[in-house]
C-alpha positions, 0 to 999 in steps of 0.5 A: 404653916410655911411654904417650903418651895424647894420641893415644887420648884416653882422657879422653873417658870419665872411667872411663879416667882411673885408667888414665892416674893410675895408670901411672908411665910414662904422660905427657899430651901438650901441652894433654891435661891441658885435656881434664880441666877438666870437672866430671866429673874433680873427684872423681877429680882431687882422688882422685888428688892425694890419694893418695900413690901416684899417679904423677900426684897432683902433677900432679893438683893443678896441673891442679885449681889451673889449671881451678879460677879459671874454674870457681869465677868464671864457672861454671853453678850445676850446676859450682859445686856440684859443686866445692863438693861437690868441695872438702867431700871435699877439705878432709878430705884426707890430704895437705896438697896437697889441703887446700891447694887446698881453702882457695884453691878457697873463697877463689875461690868468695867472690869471685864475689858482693860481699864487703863493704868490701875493704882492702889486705890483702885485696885483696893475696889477691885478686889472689894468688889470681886473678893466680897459682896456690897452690904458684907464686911469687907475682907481683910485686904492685903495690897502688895506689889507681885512679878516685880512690881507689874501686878497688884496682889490683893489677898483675902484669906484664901483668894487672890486677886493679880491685877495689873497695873498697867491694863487693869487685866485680871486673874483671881485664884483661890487656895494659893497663890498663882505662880509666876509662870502662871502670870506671864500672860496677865498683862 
């Protein structure tokens, strides 16, 4: 018989959480695995994707690589320490998995502030890593120069990443792309 944990909610007391890593038979139900983007799950995320035991290690890690972009990005100060503490115990890691993300969850942290003169190579990494997820195909890249040559524009399908070459400052859209008005203030 497996363990259907979307009908208890077990993640609303993180102590419960071994519970479900642990079982073999255990399945998240849609959407369940949202309940564990909280800052109180990244020890034992990062625990469990680095056991090689854990039933649920593997699913771990897509879980920590999905929750990651918006913590790392847009997070509190409080969050962003603790994924950095998060990301010190990771990156000691005895599977490479973990030390994986370790090294993309750093490289998310450095863009939340200006990162200096970015050149192509450099903004191909960035849209890699806010466009897409570690351990995922990478998208189909399209790198072009936009606003008269001042920003890199990475296109991914329906996103689009403006970085600018100057400062490294940022703005990703989705569904079309942004309009020069729109990027007047991206410097």
């Amino acid at each position: 018989m497996r363990a259907v944990y979307w009908e208890w909610r077990p993640f609303r007391d993180p102590d419960r959480f071994w519970d479900w890593a642990m079982d073999p038979h255990a399945d998240l139900d849609h959407d369940t695995d949202l309940d564990l983007h909280d800052v109180r799950f990244l020890d034992r995320l990062v625990a469990a994707a680095d056991r090689a035991d854990c039933p649920h290690g593997e699913e771990c890690c897509h879980i920590l690589e999905d929750f990651t972009p918006r913590l790392a990005v847009h997070g509190s100060p409080t969050d962003v320490v603790a994924l950095r503490a998060a990301i010190a115990r990771a990156a000691d890691g005895a599977l490479p998995r973990v030390r994986r993300w370790a090294a993309y969850a750093t490289r998310l942290l450095s863009y939340r502030g200006p990162v200096g003169r970015v050149n192509r190579a450099l903004a191909e990494q960035m849209a890699a890593d806010l466009l897409s997820r570690p351990g995922h195909t990478p998208p189909a890249l399209l790198v072009e120069t936009a606003a008269n040559g001042r920003l890199w524009l990475c296109r991914s399908h329906t996103r689009f990443l403006y970085v600018s070459r100057r400062t490294g400052a940022w703005r990703l859209a989705a569904h079309s792309p942004l309009s020069d008005t729109d990027l007047r203030d991206l410097r």
